[in-house]
C-alpha positions in Angstrom: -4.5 16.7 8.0 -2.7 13.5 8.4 1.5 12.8 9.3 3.6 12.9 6.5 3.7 9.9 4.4 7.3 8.9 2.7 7.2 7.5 -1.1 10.0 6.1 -2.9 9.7 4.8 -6.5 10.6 0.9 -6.5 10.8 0.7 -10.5 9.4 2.3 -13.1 8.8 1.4 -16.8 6.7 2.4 -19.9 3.6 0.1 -21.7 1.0 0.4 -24.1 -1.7 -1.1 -21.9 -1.4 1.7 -19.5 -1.3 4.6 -22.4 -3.8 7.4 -21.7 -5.2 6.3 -18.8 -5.9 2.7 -19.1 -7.8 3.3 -22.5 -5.2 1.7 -24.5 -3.0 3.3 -26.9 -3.1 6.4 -29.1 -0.9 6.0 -32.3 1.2 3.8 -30.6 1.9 6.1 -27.6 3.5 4.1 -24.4 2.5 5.8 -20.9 4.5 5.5 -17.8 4.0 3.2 -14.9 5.4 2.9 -11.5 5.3 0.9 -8.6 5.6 3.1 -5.6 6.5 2.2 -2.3 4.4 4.0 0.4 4.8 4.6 4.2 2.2 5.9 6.2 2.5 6.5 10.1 -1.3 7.6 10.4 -3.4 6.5 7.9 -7.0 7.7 6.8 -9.6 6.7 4.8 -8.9 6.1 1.0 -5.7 8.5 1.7 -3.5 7.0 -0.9 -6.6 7.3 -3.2 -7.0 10.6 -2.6 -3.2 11.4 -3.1 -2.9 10.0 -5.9 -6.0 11.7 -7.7 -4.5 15.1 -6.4 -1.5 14.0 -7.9 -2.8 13.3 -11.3 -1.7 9.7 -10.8 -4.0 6.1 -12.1 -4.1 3.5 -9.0 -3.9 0.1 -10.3 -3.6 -1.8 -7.1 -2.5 -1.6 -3.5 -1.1 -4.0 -0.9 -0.5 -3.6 2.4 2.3 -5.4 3.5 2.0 -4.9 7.2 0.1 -3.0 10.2 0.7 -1.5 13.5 4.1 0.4 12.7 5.6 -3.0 11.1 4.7 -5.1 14.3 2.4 -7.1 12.3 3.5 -8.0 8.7 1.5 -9.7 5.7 2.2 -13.6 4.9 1.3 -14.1 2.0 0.8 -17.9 2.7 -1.8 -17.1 5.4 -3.7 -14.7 3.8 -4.0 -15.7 -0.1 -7.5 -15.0 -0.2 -9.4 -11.6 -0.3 -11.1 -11.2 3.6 -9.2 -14.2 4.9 -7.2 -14.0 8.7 -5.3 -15.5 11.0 -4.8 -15.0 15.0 -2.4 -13.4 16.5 0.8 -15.5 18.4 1.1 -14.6 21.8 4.3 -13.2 20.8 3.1 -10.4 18.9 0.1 -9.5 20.8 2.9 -9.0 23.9 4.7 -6.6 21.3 1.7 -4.9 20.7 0.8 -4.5 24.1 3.9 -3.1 25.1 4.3 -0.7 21.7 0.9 0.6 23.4 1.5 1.0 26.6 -0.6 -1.4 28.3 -0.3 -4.0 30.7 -0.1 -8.0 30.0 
């Protein structure tokens, strides 16, 4: 059991690529798509995965967009490349140190 998660739908919109289940069109049929916005304040392994597959839903791609409650946020100029880091600025190891309780 995990917390719950919050999802919001950021846009949706219909396309023959995505018909039946990625394997193209069926007389011309469109499927849906969506780009979902998902919040998680515990996450596990492969949750959204598995959420997803309960949920009879077709995961194209995620992105995380930030870490540790939204201390620590993606830039995308930083990390372009799959695997790629940066440090930490003293500024938000303090913050993370204080969200956790523990001294400098």
């Amino acid at each position: 059991h995990t917390s719950p998660a919050e999802i919001s739908i950021l846009s949706r919109y219909r396309s023959e690529e995505h018909a039946h289940g990625g394997r193209g069109p069926v007389g011309g049929d469109l499927g849906w798509c969506a780009k979902l916005k998902v919040v998680l304040r515990e996450g596990k392994h492969h949750q959204i995965r598995r959420l997803a597959t309960r949920s009879k839903l077709i995961v194209r791609s995620l992105t995380r967009v930030s870490f540790a409650g939204g201390l620590l946020t993606i830039e995308e100029e930083a990390l372009k490349e799959p695997g790629s880091g940066r440090h930490l600025t003293e500024k938000e190891v303090k913050e993370l140190r204080n969200a956790m309780n523990l001294a400098d």
